[in-house]
C-alpha positions as CSV (number, residue, x, y, z in Angstrom):
1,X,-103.9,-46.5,-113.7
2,X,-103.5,-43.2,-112.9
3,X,-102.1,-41.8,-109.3
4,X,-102.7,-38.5,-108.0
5,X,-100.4,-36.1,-109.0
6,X,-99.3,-35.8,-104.9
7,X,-97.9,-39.2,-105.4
8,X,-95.2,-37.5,-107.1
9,X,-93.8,-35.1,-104.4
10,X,-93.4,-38.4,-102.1
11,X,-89.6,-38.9,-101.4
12,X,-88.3,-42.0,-99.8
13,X,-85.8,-42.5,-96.6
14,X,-82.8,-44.1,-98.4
15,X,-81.5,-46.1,-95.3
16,X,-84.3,-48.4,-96.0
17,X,-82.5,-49.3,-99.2
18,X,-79.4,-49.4,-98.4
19,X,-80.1,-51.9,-95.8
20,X,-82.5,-54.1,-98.2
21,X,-79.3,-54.0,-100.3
22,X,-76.5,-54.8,-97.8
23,X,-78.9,-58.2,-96.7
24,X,-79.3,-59.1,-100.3
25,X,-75.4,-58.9,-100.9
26,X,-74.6,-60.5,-97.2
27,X,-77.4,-63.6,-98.7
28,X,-74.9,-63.9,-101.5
29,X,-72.3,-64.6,-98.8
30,X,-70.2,-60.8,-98.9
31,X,-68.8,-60.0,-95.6
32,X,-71.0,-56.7,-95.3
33,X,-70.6,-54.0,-92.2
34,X,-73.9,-52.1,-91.4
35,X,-73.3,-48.8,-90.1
36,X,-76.2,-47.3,-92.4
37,X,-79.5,-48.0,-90.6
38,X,-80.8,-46.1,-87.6
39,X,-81.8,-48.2,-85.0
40,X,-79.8,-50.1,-81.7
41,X,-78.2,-53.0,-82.1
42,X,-79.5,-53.8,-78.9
43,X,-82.6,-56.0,-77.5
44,X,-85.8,-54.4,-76.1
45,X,-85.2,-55.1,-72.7
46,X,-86.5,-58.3,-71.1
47,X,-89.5,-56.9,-68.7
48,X,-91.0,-54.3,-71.6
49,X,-91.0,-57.9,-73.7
50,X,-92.8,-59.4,-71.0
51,X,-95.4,-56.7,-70.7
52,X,-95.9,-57.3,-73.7
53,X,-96.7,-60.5,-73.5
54,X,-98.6,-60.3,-70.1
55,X,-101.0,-58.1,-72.6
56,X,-101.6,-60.5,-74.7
57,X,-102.0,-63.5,-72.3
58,X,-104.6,-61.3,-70.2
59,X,-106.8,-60.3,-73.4
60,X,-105.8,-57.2,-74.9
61,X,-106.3,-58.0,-78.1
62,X,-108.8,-55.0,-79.1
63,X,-109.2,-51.5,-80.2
64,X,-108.0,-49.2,-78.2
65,X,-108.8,-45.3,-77.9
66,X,-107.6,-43.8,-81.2
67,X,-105.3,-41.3,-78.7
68,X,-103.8,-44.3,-76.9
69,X,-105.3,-46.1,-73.7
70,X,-105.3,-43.7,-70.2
71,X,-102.9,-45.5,-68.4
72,X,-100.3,-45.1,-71.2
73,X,-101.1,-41.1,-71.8
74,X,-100.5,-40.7,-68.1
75,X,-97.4,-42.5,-67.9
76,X,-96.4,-40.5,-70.6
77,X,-97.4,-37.6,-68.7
78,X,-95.3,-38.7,-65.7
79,X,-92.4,-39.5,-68.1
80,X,-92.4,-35.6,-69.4
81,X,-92.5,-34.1,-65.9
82,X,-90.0,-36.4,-64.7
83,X,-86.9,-35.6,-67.9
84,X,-88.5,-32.7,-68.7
85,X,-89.6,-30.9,-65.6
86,X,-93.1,-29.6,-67.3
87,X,-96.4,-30.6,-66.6
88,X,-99.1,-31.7,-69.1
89,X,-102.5,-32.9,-69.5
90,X,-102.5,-36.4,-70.3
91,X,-105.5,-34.9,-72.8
92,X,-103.4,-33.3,-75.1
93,X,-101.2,-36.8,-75.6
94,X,-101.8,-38.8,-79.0
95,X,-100.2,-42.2,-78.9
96,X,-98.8,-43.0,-82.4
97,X,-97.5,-46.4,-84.3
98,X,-94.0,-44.6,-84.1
99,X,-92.9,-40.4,-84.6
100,X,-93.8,-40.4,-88.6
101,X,-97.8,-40.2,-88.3
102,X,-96.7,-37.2,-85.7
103,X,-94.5,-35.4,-88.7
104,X,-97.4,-36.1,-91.3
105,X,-100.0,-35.0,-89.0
106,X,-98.5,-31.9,-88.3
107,X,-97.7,-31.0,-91.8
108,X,-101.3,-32.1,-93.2
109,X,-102.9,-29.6,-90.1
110,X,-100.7,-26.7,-91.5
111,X,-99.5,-27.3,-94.7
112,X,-101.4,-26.8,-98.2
113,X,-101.1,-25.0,-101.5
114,X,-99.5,-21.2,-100.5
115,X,-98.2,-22.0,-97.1
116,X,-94.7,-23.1,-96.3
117,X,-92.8,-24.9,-94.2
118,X,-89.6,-24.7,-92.5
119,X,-87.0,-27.8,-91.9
120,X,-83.6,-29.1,-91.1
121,X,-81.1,-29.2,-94.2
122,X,-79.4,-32.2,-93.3
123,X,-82.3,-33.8,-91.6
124,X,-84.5,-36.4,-91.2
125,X,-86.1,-37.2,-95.1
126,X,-89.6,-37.5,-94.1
127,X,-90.1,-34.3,-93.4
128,X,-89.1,-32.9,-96.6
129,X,-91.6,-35.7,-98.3
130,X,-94.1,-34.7,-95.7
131,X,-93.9,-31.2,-96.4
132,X,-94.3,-31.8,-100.0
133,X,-96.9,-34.2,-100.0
134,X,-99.4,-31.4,-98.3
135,X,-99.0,-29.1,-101.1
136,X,-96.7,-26.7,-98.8
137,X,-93.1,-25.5,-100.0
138,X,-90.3,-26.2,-98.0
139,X,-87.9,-23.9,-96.7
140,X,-84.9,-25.5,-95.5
141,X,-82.9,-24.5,-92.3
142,X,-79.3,-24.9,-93.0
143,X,-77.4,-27.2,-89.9
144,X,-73.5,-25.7,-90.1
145,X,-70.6,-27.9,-89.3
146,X,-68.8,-25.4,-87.8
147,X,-71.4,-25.0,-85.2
148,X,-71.8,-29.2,-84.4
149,X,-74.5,-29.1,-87.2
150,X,-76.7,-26.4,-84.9
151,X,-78.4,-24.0,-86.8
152,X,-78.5,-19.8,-86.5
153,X,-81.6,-18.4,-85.1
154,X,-81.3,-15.5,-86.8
155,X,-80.7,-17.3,-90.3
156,X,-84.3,-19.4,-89.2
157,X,-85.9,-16.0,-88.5
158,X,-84.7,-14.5,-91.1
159,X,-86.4,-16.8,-93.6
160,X,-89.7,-16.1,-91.6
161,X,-92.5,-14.6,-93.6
162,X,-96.3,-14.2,-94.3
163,X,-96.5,-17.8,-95.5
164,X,-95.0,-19.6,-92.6
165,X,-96.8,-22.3,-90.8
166,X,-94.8,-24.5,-89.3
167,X,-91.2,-24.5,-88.1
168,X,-90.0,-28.3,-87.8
169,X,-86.5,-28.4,-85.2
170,X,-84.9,-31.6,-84.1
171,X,-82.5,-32.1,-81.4
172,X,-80.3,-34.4,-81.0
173,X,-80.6,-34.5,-84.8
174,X,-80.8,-36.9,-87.3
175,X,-78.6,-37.6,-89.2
176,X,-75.5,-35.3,-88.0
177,X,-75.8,-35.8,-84.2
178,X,-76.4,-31.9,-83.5
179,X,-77.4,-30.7,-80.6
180,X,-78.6,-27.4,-80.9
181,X,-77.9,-24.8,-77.9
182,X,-80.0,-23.1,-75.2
183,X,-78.6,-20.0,-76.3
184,X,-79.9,-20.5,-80.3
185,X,-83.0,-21.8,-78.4
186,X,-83.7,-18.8,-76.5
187,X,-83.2,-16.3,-79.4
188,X,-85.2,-18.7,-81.4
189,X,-88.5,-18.7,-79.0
190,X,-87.6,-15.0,-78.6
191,X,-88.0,-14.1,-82.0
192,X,-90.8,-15.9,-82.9
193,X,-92.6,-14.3,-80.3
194,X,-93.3,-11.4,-83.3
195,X,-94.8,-14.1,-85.4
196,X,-97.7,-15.9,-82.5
197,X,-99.2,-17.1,-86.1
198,X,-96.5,-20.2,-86.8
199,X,-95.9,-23.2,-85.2
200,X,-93.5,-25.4,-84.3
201,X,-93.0,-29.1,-84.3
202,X,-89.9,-30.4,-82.3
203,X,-89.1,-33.7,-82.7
204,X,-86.5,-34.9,-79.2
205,X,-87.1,-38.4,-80.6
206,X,-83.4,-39.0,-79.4
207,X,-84.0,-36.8,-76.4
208,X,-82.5,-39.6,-73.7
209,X,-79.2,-39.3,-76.2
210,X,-77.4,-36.3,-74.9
211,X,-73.7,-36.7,-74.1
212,X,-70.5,-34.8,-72.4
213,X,-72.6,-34.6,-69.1
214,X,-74.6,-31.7,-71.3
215,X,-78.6,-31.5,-70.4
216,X,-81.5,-32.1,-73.2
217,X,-82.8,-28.6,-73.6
218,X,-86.8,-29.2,-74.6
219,X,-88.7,-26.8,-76.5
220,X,-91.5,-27.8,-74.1
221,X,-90.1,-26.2,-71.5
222,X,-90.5,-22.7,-72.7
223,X,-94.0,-21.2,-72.0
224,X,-94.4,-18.5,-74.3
225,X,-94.7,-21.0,-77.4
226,X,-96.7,-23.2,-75.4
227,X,-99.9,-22.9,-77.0
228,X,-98.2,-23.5,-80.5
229,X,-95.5,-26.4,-79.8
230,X,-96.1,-29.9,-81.1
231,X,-93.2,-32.2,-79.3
232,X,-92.5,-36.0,-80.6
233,X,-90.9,-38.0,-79.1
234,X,-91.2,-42.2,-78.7
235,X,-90.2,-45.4,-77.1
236,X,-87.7,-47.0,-80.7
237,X,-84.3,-45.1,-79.8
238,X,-84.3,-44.7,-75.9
239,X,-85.5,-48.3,-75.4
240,X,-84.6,-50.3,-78.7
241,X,-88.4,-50.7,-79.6
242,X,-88.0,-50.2,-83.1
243,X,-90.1,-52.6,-84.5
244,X,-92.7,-51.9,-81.7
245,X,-93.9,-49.0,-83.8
246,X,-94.9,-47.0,-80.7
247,X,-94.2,-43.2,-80.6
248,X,-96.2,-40.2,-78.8
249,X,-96.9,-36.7,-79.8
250,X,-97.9,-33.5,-77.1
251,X,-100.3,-31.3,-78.9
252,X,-101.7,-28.0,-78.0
253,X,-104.8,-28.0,-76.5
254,X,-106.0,-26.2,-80.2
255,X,-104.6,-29.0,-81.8
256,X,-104.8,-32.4,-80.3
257,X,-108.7,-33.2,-80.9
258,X,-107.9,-32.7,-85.0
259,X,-104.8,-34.9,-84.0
260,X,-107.0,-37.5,-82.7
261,X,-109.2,-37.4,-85.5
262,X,-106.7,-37.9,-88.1
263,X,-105.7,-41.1,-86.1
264,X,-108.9,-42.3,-86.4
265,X,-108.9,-41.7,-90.1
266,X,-105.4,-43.2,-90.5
267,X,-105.0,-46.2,-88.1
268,X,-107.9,-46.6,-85.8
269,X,-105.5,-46.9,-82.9
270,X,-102.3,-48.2,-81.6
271,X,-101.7,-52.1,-81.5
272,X,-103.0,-52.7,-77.7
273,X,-100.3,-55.2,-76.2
274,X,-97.5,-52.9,-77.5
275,X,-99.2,-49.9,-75.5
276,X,-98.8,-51.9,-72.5
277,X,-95.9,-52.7,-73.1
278,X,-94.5,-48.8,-73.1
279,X,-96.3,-48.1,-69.7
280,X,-93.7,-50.9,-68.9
281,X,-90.7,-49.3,-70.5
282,X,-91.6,-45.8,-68.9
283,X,-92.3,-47.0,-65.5
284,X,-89.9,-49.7,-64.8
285,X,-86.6,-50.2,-64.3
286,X,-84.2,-47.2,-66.9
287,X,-80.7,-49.3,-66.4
288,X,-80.8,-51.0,-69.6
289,X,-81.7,-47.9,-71.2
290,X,-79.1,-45.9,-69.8
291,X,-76.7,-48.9,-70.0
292,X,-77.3,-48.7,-73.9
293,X,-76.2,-44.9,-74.1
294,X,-73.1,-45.5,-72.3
295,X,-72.3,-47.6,-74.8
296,X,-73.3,-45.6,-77.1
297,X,-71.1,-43.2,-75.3
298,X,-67.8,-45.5,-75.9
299,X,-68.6,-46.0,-79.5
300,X,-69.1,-42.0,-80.4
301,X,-65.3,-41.6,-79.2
302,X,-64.0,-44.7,-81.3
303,X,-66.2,-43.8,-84.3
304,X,-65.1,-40.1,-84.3
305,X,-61.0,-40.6,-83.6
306,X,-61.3,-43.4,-86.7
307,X,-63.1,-41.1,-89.3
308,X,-60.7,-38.3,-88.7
309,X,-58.1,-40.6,-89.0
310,X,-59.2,-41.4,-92.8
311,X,-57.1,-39.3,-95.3
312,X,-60.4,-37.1,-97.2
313,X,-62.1,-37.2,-94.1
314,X,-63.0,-34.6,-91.0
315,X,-65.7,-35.1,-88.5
316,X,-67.0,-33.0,-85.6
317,X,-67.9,-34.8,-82.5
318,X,-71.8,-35.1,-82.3
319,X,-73.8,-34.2,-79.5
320,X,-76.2,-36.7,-79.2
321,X,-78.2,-39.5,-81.0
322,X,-75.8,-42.4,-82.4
323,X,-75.0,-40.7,-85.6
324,X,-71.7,-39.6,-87.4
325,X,-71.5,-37.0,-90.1
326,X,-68.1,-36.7,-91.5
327,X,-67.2,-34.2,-94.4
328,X,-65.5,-36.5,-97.2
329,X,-64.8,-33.7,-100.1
330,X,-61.2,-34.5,-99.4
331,X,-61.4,-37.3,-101.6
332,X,-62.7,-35.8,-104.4
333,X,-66.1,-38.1,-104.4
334,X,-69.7,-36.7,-104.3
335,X,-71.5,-38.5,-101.4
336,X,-73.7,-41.1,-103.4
337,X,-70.6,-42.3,-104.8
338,X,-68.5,-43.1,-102.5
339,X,-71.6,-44.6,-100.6
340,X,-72.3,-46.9,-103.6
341,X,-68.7,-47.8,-104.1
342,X,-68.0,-48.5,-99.7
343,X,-70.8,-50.7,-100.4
344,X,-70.1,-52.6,-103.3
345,X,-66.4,-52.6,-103.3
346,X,-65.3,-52.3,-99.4
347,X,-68.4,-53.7,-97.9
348,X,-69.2,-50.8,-95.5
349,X,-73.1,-49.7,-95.9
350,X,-73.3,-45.8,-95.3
351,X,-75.8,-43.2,-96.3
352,X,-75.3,-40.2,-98.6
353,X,-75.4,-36.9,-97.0
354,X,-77.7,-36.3,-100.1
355,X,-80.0,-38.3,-98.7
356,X,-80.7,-36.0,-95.9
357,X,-81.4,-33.2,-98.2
358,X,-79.3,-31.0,-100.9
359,X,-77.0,-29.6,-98.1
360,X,-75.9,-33.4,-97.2
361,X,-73.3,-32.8,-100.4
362,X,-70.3,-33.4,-99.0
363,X,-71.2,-35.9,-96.1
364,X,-71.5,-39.3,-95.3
365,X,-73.7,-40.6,-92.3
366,X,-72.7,-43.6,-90.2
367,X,-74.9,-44.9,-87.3
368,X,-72.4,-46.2,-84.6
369,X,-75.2,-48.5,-83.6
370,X,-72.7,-51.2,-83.8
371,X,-70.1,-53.0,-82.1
372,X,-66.7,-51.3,-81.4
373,X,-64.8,-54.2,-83.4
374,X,-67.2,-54.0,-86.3
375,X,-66.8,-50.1,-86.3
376,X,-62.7,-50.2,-86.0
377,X,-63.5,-53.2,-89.2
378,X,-65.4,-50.8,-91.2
379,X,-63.2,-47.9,-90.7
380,X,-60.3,-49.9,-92.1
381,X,-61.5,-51.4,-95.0
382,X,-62.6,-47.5,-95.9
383,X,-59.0,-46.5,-95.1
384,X,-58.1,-49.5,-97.4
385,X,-60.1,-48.7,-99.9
386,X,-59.1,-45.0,-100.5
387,X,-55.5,-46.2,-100.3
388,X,-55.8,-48.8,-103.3
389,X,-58.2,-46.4,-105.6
């Protein structure tokens, strides 16, 4: 057989594998700390589950509108005015199994042969893929340390030309934990104010994940890009729903019918019981939620005083999400080594900062989605490990 040559430009999102392989060597009975993949180690909250379930037993067991039932797109709608403070129509809401179709979507819409696209360099994988899979060239947007892995407006605008469709910005970020500024914001939207032509995607995925008492600055909130923003965000971070595959995208008004339509080329719709269920996660009771990003809270300040504790390492303190991005060229070892050899020979899974794109060199991402005993563990068999190579 022969596949299209697009097939090619697909990349992959490496914490999938790592994960695969820290089960298979936990089956053969290592002792294997997981502070590689992205998700809470927490449970979806009792009363979402039983939404669920309540959806179920009372028939919901068909299609659904390929933008996501009413009920769900309003409670979104509520949900935006009430964290966000903006108003939208419920009309320009597409209900997605989870923020990827949003990311492809956006880049199929705007990206082909010619046209290019801008993204965060470390950032989330798919884009990248995404980008290349449309036939687009992408443009990365450097995320500096020394700024808490924020970018420079005028670097982004800088790189801003005849071919730009689509700027792609994510904050909190994955995988450093950034949290980029209002001030960077404003010069951002400012600037791009000269190009009305290019839009932007935002993804705030981990937008209920902002620490040191510091507001989540949305995109959505400023009017003069409007017409142009796409915003993602979801229901797997803020209320451990993971395997729920539920996520939501605002489109502009331009924008959200073709949005709809590519949902209904791509997955019909999203499973029924689990869009109940988020009306439930949106509208009831937020003290689990915010319970889990206390926690999250505690662990940021063990996992960060530990790495920096590591002779070879430094790391910032993130912003937001449940990520940590420590700089490990202090011992010598390119990234996707020393992630290969914490896992093989320490028994610590961690990602490469290459994994996250060409200017991960240098980096190591650790989700401290994990206990503060199995993060304090991990950090010492590293610190072990180091010692005895």
């Amino acid at each position: 057989m022969q596949l299209a040559e697009r097939m090619s430009h697909l990349g992959t999102e490496t914490a999938f594998e790592v994960l695969a392989r820290a089960n298979a060597l936990a089956a053969e009975g290592r002792s294997i700390i997981n502070l590689g993949i992205g998700q809470p180690d927490f449970q979806t909250p009792q009363n979402i589950v039983e939404a669920g379930r309540k959806a179920l037993a009372d028939g919901h067991h068909g299609y659904t509108p390929a933008n996501g039932i009413p009920e769900l797109r309003l409670a979104v709608a509520e949900d935006i005015e009430t964290y966000r403070g903006v108003a939208v129509d419920p009309e320009h809401i597409v209900i997605q199994p989870g923020g990827k179709p949003t990311m492809f979507f956006a880049c199929l819409m705007f990206g082909e042969p010619g046209a290019e696209i801008m993204y965060p360099n470390p950032g989330f994988p798919i884009y990248e893929s995404a980008i290349r899979f449309s036939g687009a060239t992408p443009v990365p947007i450097a995320l500096h340390e020394d700024t808490g892995f924020s970018f420079s407006a005028d670097e982004v605008l800088a790189k801003v030309g005849e071919r730009t469709r689509l700027i792609i910005i994510n904050s909190p970020a994955n995988p450093t934990g950034g949290v980029v500024q209002r001030d960077e914001l404003d010069k951002l939207v400012a600037g791009l104010e000269r190009h009305p032509e290019v839009a932007i995607l935002s993804d705030e995925i981990y937008s209920r994940m902002v620490y040191d008492n510091q507001p989540h600055v949305s995109l959505l909130s400023y009017p003069a890009i409007r017409d142009r923003l796409i915003l993602l965000d979801g229901w797997s971070k803020t209320y451990a729903m993971t395997g729920w595959r539920l996520g939501y995208a605002i489109w502009p008004a331009a924008c959200a019918e073709a949005a709809t339509r590519l949902a209904v080329n791509d997955h019909s719709c999203v499973n029924a019981a689990t869009q109940y269920a988020g009306i439930e996660a949106l509208r009831g009771p937020q003290d689990q939620a915010e319970e889990m990003v206390r926690a999250f809270d505690a662990r940021r300040e063990v996992i960060v005083e530990e790495l920096n504790a590591i002779p070879g390492f430094r790391c910032v303190r993130p912003g937001g999400a449940f990520y940590a991005f420590p700089n490990i060229e202090g011992t010598g070892m390119a990234s996707q080594d020393l992630q290969e050899k914490l896992l093989n020979e320490a028994g610590v899974a961690a990602i490469a900062g290459t994994s996250f794109g060409a200017f991960g060199e240098g980096y190591l991402r650790f989700s401290y989605a994990n206990s503060v005993d199995n993060i304090r563990a991990a950090m010492r068999r590293i610190r072990e490990f180091l010692a005895a190579g």
